[in-house]
C-alpha positions as a Markdown table, in Angstrom:
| # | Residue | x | y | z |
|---|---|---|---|---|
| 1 | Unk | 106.4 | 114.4 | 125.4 |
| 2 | Unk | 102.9 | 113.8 | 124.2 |
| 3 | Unk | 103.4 | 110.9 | 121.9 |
| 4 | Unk | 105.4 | 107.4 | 121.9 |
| 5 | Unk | 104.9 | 104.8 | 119.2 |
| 6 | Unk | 106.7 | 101.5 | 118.6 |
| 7 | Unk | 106.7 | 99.8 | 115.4 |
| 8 | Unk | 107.5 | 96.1 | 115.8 |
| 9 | Unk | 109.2 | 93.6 | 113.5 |
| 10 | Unk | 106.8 | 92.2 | 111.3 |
| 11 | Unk | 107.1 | 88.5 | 109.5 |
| 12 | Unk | 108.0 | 88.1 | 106.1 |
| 13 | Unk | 105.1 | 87.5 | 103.6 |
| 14 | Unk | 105.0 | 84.7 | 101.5 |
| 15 | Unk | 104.1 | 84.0 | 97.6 |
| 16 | Unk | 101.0 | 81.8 | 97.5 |
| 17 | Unk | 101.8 | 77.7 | 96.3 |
| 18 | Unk | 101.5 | 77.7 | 92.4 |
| 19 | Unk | 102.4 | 81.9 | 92.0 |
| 20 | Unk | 103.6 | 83.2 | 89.1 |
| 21 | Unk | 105.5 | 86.4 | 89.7 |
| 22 | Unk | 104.2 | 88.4 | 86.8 |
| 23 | Unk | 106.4 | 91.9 | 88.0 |
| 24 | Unk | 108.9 | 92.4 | 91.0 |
| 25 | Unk | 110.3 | 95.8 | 91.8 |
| 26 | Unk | 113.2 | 96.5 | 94.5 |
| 27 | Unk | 113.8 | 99.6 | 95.8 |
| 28 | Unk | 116.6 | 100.5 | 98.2 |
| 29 | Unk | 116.5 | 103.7 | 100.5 |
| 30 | Unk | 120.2 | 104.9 | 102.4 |
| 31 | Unk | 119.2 | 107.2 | 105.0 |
| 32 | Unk | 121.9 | 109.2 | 107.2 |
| 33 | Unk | 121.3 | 109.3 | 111.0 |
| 34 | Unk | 123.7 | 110.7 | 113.7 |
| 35 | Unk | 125.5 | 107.3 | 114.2 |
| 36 | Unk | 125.0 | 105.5 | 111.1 |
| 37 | Unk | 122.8 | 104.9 | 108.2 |
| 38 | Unk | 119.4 | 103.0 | 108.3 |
| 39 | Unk | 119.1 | 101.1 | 105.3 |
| 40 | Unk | 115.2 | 100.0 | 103.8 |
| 41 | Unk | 114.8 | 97.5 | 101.0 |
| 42 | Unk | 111.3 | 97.1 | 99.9 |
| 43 | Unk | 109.5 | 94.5 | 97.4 |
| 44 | Unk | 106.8 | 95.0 | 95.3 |
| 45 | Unk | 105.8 | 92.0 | 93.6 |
| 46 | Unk | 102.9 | 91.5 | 91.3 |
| 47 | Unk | 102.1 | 88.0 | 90.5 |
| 48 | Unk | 99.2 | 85.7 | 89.7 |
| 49 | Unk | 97.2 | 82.8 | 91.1 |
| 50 | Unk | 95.3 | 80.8 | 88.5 |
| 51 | Unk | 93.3 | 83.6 | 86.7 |
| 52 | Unk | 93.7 | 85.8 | 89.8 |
| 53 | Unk | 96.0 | 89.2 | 89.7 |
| 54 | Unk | 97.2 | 90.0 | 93.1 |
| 55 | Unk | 100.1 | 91.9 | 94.7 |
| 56 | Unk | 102.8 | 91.3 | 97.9 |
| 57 | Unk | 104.7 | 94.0 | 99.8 |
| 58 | Unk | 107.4 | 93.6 | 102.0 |
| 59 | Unk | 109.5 | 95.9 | 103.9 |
| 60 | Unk | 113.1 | 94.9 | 105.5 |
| 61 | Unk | 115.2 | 97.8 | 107.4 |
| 62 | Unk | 118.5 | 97.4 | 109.3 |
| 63 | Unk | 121.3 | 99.3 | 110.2 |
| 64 | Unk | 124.7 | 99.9 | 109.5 |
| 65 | Unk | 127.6 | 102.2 | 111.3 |
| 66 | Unk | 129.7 | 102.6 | 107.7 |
| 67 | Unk | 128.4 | 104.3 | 104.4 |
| 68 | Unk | 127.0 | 101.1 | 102.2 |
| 69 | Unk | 127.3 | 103.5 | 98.8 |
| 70 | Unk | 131.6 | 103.6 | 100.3 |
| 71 | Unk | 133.6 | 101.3 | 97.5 |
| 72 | Unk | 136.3 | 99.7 | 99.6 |
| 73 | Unk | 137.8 | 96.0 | 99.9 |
| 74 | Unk | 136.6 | 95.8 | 103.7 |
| 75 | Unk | 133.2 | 97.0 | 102.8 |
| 76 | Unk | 131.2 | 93.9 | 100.9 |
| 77 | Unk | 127.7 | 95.1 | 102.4 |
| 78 | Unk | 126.7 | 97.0 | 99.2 |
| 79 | Unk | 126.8 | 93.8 | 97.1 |
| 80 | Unk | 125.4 | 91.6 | 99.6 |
| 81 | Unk | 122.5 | 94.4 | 99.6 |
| 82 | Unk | 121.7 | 93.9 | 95.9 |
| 83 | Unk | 122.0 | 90.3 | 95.8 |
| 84 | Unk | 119.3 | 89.3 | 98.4 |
């Protein structure tokens, strides 16, 4: 092994006081490991400050043993995905 690197948990960024959110785009990304699925929901929000255009990322990633895209009455993580 030549190579280890660790990516920690970062905190969640923050909207200035007084921003109006001009643009906000979610994107969701389902990705199939060996024992699961690691799920990624990103923001991209553009909004403005006064006269001042600025942008805010944010990343959240977690994981989950059962398919979240699986349509059952035990599974209520897809909707709970959406609505955050």
């Amino acid at each position: 092994m030549s190579r280890i690197a660790k990516v920690e948990k970062g905190s969640k960024s923050k909207l200035p006081k007084g921003a109006e959110i001009i643009e906000k785009r979610t994107d969701i990304n389902i990705e199939e490991i060996e024992n699961g699925f690691i799920l990624t929901k990103s923001y991209n929000i553009g909004y403005k400050v006064k006269d001042k255009m600025d942008y805010l990322y944010h990343t959240k990633k977690w994981f989950s043993k059962e398919d979240p895209l699986t349509v059952n009455t035990n599974n209520k993580e897809l909707a709970e995905i959406f609505n955050e």
